[in-house]
C-alpha positions as CSV (number, residue, x, y, z in Angstrom):
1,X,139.2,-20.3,190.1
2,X,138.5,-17.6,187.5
3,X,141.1,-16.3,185.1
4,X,142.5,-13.2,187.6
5,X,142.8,-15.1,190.6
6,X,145.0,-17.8,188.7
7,X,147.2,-15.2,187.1
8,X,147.7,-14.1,190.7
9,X,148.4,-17.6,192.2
10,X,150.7,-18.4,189.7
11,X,152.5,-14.8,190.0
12,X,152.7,-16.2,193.5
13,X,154.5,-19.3,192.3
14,X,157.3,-18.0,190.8
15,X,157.6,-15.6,193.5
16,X,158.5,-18.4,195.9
17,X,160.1,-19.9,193.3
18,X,162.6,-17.5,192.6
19,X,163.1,-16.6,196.1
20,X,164.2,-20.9,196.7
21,X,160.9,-21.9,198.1
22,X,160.6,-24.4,195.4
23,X,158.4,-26.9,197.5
24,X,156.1,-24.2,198.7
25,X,155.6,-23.0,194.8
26,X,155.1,-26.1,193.5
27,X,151.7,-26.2,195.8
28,X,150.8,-23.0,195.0
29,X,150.6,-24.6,191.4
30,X,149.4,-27.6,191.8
31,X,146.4,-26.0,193.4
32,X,146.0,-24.2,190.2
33,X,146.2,-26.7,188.4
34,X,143.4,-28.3,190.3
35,X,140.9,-25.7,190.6
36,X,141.5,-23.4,187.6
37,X,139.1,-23.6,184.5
38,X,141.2,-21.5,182.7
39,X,142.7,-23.5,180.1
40,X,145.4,-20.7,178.7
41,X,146.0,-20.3,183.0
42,X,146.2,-24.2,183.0
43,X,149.0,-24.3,180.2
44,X,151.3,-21.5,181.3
45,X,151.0,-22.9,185.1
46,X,152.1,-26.4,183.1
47,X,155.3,-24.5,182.1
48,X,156.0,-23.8,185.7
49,X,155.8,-27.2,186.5
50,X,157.6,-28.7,183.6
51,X,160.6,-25.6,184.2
52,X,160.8,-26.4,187.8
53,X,160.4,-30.3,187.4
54,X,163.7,-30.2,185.2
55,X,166.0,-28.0,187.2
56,X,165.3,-30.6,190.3
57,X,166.0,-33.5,188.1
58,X,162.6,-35.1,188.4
59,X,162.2,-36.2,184.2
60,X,159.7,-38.4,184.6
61,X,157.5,-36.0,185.9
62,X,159.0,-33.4,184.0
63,X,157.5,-35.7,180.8
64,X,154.2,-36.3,182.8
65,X,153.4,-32.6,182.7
66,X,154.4,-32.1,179.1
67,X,151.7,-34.7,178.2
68,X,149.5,-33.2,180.2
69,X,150.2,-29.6,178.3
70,X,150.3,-31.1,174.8
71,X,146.0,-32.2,175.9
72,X,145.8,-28.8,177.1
73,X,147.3,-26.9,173.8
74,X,144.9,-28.9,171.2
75,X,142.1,-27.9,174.0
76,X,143.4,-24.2,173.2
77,X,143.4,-25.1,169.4
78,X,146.4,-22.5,169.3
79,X,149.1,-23.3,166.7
80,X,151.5,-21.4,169.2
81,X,151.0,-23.1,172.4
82,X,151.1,-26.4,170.6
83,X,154.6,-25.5,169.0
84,X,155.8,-24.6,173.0
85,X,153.9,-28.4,174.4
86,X,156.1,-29.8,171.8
87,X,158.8,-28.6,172.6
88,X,158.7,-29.6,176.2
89,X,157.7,-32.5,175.5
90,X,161.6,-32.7,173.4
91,X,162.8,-31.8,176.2
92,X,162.0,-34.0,178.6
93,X,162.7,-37.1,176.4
94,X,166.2,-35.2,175.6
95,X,166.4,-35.3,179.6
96,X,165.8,-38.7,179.6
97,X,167.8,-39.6,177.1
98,X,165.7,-40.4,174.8
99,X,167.5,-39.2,171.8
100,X,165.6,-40.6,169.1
101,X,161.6,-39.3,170.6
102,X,163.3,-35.6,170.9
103,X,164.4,-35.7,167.3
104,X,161.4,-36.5,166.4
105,X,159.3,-34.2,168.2
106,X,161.8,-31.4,167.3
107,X,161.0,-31.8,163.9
108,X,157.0,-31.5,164.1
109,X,158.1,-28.3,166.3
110,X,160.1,-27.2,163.1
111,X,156.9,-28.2,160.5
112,X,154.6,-26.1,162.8
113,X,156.1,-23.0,160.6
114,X,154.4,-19.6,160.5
115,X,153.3,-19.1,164.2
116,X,154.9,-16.2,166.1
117,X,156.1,-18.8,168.8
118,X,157.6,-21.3,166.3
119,X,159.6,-18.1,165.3
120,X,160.8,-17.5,168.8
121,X,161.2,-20.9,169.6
122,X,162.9,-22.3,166.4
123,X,166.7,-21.5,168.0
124,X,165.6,-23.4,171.2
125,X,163.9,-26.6,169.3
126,X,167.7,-26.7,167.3
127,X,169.6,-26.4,170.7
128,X,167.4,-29.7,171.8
129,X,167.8,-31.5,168.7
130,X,171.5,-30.7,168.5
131,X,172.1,-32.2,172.0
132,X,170.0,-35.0,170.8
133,X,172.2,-35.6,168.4
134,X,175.2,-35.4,170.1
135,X,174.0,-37.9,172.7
136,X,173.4,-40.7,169.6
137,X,177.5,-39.4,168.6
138,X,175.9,-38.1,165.0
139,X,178.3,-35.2,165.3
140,X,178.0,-33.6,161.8
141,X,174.5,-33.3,162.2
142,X,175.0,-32.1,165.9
143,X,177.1,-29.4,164.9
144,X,174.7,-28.1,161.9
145,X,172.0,-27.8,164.4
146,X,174.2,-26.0,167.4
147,X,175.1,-23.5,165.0
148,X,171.8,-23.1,163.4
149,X,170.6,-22.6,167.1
150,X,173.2,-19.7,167.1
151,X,171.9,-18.3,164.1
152,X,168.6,-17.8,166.0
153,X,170.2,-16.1,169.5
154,X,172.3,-13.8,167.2
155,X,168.8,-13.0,164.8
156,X,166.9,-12.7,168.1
157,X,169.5,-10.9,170.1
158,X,168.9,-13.7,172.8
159,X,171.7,-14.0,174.9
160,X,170.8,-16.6,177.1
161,X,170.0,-19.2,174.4
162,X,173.4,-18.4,173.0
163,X,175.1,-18.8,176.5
164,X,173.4,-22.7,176.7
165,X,174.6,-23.2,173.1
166,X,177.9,-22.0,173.9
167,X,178.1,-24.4,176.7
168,X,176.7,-27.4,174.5
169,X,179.5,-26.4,172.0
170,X,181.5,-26.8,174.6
171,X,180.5,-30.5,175.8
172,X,180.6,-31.2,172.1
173,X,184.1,-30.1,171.2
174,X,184.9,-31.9,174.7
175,X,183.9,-35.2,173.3
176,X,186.0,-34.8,170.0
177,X,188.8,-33.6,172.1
178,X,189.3,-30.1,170.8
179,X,190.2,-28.6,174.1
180,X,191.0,-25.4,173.2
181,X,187.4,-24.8,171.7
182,X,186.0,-26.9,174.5
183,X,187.3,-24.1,176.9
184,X,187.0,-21.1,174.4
185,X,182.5,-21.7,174.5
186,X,181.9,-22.0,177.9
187,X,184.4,-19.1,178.4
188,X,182.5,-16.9,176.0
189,X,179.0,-18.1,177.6
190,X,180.8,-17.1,181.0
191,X,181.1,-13.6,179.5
192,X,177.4,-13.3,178.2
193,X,176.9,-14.0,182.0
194,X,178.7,-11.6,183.6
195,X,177.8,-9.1,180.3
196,X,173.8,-9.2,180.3
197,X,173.0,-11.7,183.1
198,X,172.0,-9.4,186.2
199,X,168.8,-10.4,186.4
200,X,169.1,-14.1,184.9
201,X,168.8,-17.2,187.0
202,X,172.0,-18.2,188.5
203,X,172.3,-21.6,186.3
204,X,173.7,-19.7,183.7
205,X,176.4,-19.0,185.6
206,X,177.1,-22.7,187.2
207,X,176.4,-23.6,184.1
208,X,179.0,-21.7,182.4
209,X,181.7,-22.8,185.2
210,X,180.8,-26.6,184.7
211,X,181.9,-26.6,181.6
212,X,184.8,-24.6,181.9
213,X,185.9,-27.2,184.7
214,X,185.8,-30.0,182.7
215,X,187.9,-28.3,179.6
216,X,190.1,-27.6,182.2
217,X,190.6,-30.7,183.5
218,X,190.9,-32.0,180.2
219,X,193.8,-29.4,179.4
220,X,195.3,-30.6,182.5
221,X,194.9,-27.4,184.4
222,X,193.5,-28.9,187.4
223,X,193.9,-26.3,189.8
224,X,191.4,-24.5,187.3
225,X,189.6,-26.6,186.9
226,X,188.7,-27.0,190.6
227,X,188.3,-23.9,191.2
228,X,185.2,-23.3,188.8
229,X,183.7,-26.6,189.7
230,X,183.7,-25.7,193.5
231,X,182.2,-22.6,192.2
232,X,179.6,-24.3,189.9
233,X,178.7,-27.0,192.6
234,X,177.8,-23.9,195.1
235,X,175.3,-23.0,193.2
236,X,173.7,-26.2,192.2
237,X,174.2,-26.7,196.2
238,X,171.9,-22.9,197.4
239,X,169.3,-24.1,194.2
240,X,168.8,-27.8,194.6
241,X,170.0,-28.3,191.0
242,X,170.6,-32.1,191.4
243,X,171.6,-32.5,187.9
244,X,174.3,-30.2,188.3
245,X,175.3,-31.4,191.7
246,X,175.9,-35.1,189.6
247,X,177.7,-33.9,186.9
248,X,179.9,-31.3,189.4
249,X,180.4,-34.5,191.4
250,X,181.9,-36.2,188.4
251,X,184.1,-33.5,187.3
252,X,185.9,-33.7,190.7
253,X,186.0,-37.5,190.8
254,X,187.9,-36.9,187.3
255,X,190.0,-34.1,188.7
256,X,191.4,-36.1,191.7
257,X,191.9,-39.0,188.9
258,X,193.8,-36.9,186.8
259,X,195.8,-36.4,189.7
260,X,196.1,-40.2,190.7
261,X,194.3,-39.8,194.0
262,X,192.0,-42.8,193.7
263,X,190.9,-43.1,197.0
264,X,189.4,-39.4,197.2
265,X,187.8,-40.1,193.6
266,X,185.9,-43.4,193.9
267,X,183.4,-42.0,196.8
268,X,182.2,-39.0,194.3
269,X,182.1,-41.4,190.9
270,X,179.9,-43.1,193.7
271,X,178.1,-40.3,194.7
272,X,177.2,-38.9,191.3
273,X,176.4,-42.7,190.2
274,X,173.6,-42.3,193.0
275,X,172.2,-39.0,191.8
276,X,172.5,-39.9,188.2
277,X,170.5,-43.2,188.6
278,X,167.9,-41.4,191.1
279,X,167.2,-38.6,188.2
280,X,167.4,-41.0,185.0
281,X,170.4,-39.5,183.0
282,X,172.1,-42.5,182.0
283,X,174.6,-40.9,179.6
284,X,175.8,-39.6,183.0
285,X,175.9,-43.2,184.3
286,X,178.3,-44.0,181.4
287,X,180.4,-41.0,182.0
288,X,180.7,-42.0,185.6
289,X,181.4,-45.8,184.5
290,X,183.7,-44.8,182.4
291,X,185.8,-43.1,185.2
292,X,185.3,-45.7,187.6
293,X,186.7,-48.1,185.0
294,X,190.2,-46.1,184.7
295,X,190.4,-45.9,188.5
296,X,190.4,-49.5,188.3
297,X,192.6,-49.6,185.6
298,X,195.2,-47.1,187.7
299,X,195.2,-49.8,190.6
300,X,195.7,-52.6,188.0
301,X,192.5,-54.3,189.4
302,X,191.8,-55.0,185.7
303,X,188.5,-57.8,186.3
304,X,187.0,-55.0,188.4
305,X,187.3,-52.4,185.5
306,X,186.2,-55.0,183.0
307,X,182.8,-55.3,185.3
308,X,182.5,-51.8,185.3
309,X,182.7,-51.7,181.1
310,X,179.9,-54.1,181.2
311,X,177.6,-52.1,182.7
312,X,178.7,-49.1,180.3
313,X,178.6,-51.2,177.4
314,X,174.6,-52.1,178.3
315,X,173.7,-48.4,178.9
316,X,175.7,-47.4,175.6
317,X,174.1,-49.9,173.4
318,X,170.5,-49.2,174.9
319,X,171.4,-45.2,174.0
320,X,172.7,-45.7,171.1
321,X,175.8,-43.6,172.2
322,X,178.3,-44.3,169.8
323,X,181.2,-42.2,171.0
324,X,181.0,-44.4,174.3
325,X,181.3,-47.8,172.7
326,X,184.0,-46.5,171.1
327,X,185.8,-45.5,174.4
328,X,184.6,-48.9,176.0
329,X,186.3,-50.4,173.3
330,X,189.3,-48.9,173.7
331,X,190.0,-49.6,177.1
332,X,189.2,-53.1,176.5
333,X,192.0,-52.8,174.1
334,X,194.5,-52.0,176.7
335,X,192.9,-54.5,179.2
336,X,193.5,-57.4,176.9
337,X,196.7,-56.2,175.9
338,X,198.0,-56.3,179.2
339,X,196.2,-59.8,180.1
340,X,198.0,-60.9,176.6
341,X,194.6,-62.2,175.6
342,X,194.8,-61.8,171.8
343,X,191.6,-63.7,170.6
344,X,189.8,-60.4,172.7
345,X,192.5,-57.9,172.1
346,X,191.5,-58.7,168.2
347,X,187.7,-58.4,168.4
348,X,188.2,-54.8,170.1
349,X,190.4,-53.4,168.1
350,X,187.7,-54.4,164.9
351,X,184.9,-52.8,167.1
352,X,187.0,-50.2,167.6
353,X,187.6,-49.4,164.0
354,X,184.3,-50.1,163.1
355,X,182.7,-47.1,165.2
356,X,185.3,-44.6,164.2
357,X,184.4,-45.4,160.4
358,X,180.7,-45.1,161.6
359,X,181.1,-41.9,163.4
360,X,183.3,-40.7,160.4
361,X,185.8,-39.8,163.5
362,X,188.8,-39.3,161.3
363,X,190.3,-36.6,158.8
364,X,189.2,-36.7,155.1
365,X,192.2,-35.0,154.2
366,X,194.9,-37.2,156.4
367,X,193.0,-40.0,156.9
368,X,194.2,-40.2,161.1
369,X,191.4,-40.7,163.6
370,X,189.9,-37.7,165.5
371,X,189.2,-38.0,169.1
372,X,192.1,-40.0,169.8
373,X,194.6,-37.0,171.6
374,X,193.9,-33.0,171.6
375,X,194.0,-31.3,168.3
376,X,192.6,-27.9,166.7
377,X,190.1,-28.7,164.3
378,X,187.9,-26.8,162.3
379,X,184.8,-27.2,160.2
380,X,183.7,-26.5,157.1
381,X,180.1,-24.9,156.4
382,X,178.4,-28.0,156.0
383,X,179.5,-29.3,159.4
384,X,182.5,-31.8,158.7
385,X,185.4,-31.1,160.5
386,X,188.8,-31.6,159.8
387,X,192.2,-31.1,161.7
388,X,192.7,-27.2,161.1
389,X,196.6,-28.2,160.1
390,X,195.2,-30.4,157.3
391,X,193.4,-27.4,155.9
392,X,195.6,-24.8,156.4
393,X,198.3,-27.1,154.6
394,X,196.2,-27.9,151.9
395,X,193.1,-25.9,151.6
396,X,189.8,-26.9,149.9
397,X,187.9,-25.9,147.0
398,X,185.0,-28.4,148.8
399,X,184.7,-30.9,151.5
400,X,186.3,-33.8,150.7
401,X,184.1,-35.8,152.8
402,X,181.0,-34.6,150.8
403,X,182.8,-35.4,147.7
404,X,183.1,-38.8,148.8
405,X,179.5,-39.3,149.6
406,X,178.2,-37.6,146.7
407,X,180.1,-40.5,144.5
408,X,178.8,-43.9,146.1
409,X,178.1,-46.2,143.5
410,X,174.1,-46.7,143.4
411,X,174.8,-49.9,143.5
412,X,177.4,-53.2,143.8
């Protein structure tokens, strides 16, 4: 197959592919694959594999393909193309939740400087890394890299790498429970949508609604809330998105939760468990857990939920996910509190402390813990936030935070 005719079969791909006939394009490019001896033909068909292999959920061979492109690029011997392999490659480990491989590849993305792609690319490689982060609860550094991704899209004038940052911005002010902000960025990617997105994929859209769902549910607005995850799930529904489909099936377990209707939220935790495990994402699984775990908790059926936090607890530790120890901790808290076992109750409550001192999940100018109930905060320009009250009150001529590291004794 010479270099026209797999231009044209892979023209042909995304064709079908755009038009939902996501089996039939995958053949078409497989067959390319196959037969081309095109190498530049071989790598952007790899890109259609590796695009469409991650909006179905299948990581592994999502990751498979990135290998394959990364042999393919230093066959090229293009600086450029080597840059994109390595960043799909990220991505698929950040897919897999393999936090610490996508940080890692990120940053030989971000050494590859001077290429025109690295250029282009350099916003997307910071969204990656910034999710990474977030997934290993290493917020500060999280938060420099979501906004340095903004940087980029605002630079650039690419609107639809600032809608996904807006949406990871708001999944990470979700987690540190600033719910106003967690509704206020998937809001604002919403409105990039509806602004420039005529001819985008729908995604952008679900994707948008997802996470205004679950700010919404946070907030308490349920009715909201269900209304943009019916909206979301649709989509993931017409496209085959099963990713989405897991997580929409998650924020309506938490929605009829929130509304003490156990027995219409334990089938969808279960059903999202199923999709979750089938695709690999197991800070999903530990989302889910976690859920499953308070439904327990609702119908004091406290052994069950502590089964259910053993199986988080092994996922969290194998992740390295900081922010859910913490929670599991937490709830074990209560648990043992209401058992009256103090010799547990005591350990928790240590481990508890331990990982908000580690996550550096509290105020430096109060000194209360952040995450613990809904508050505004705000952060300072080099990424440690504070509760907006604490600065308003007392303003800063610095972080204090940096202050505090800059003066550790060198040594004991």
């Amino acid at each position: 197959m010479g270099q026209d005719q797999t231009k044209q079969q892979i023209e042909k791909g995304l064709h079908l592919y755009q038009s939902n006939q996501t089996e039939k394009a995958l053949r078409v490019w497989m067959r390319v694959l196959e037969k081309s001896a095109d190498p530049a033909g071989r790598f952007r068909v790899l890109g259609c594999l590796i695009t469409a292999h991650a909006e179905m959920g299948r990581y592994k061979d999502m990751l498979k393909f990135a290998v394959v492109q990364i042999d393919t690029a230093r066959e090229l011997e293009d600086p450029d193309f080597l840059t994109e392999s390595y960043l799909n490659l990220a991505r698929s480990n950040e897919k897999l939740c393999e936090f610490q491989k996508t940080i890692s590849y990120c940053k030989t993305c971000l050494n590859m400087q001077g290429t025109t792609v690295s250029l282009q690319l350099n916003g997307q490689v910071s969204l990656s890394m910034g999710n990474a982060f977030l997934g290993l609860s290493i917020f500060q550094k999280a938060l420099e890299c979501f906004e340095k991704a903004l940087r980029y899209a605002h630079n650039n004038d690419d609107k639809m790498l600032e809608c996904r940052v807006c949406c990871s911005l708001g999944n990470f002010y979700t987690q540190i429970k600033d719910y106003e902000k967690a509704l206020f960025f998937p809001c604002k990617a919403a409105e990039l949508v509806n602004d420039y997105g005529k001819g985008w994929s729908l995604k952008y859209r679900a994707m948008s609604q997802y996470h205004m769902a679950v700010a919404y549910q946070k907030l308490g607005r349920l009715a909201d809330a269900m209304d943009c995850c019916e909206e979301s799930m649709k989509i993931a529904l017409q496209h085959g998105d099963r990713p989405l489909q897991a997580l929409c099936l998650l924020c309506f377990a938490d929605i009829h939760r929130s509304r003490r209707d156990v027995q219409t939220a334990f089938p969808r935790y279960d059903s999202s468990m199923s999709i979750m495990t089938e695709i690999g994402n197991r800070l999903g699984l530990i989302q889910v857990l976690l859920g499953v775990t308070k439904c327990w908790m609702i119908q004091k059926e406290l052994d069950k939920a502590l089964e259910s936090i053993e199986k988080a607890q092994e996922l969290a530790e194998g992740l390295g996910n900081k922010l859910g120890l913490l929670k599991l901790h937490c709830l074990c808290e209560r648990i043992y509190r209401t058992k009256e076992q103090q010799r547990e109750l005591r350990d928790h409550v240590v481990k508890f402390h331990e990982c908000v001192e580690e996550m550096e999940l509290y105020c430096g100018m109060c000194g209360e813990s952040i995450g613990e109930k809904n508050n505004q905060l705000q952060a300072l320009p080099c990424s440690h936030f504070f509760h907006l009250k604490c600065l308003q009150t007392n303003g800063t001529r610095g972080c204090p935070n940096c202050r505090r590291l800059s003066v550790k004794p060198g040594y004991v």
